[in-house]
N, C-alpha and C positions, 0 to 999 in steps of 0.2 A: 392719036398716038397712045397706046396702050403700055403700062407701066408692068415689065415682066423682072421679077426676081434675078439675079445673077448668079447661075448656079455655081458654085465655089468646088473645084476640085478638090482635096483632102489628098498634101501627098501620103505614100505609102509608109509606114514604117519599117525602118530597116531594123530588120531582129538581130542581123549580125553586130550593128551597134549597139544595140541592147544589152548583145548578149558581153560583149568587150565591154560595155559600162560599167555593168557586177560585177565581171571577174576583177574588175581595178578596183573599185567601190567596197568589192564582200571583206576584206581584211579589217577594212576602219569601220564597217558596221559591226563586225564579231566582237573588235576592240570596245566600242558604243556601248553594247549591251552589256558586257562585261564589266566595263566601268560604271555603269551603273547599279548594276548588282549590287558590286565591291560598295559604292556611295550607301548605299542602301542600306548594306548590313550596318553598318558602323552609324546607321544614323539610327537603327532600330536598338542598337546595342548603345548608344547613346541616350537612348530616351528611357531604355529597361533602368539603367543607373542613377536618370535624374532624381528619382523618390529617397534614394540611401541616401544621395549627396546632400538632397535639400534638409534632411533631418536637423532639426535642432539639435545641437551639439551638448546640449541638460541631458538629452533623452540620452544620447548612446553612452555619455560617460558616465551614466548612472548603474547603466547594463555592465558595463566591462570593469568597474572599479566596486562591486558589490562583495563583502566581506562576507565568508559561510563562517559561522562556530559551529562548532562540534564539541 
């Protein structure tokens, strides 16, 4: 008795499901990307600000409360 592999058919894909998958799917992936974006900015625009915030508080009220004579 000789031991022969079992060849497995592969059904076919239906592209018309496919193509109905994306067209439901593509709104909440536009949303996805875009909400990510949007996370993005504000986390970049978050980090640009950390350096002001962390400043010691000597440093900048020495800058902004400095008397000129004339």
């Amino acid at each position: 008795m000789v031991n022969h592999p079992v060849k497995y058919n592969r059904p076919q894909r239906n592209t018309d499901t496919w193509k109905h998958n994306w067209e439901v799917m593509k709104p909440f992936i536009h949303f996805g990307f875009k909400a990510m974006a949007l996370i993005g900015g504000a986390m970049i625009g978050i980090i640009k600000l950390l350096p002001t915030l962390l400043q010691r508080p000597d440093e900048t009220s020495k800058k902004e409360t400095r008397i000129i004579k004339i």
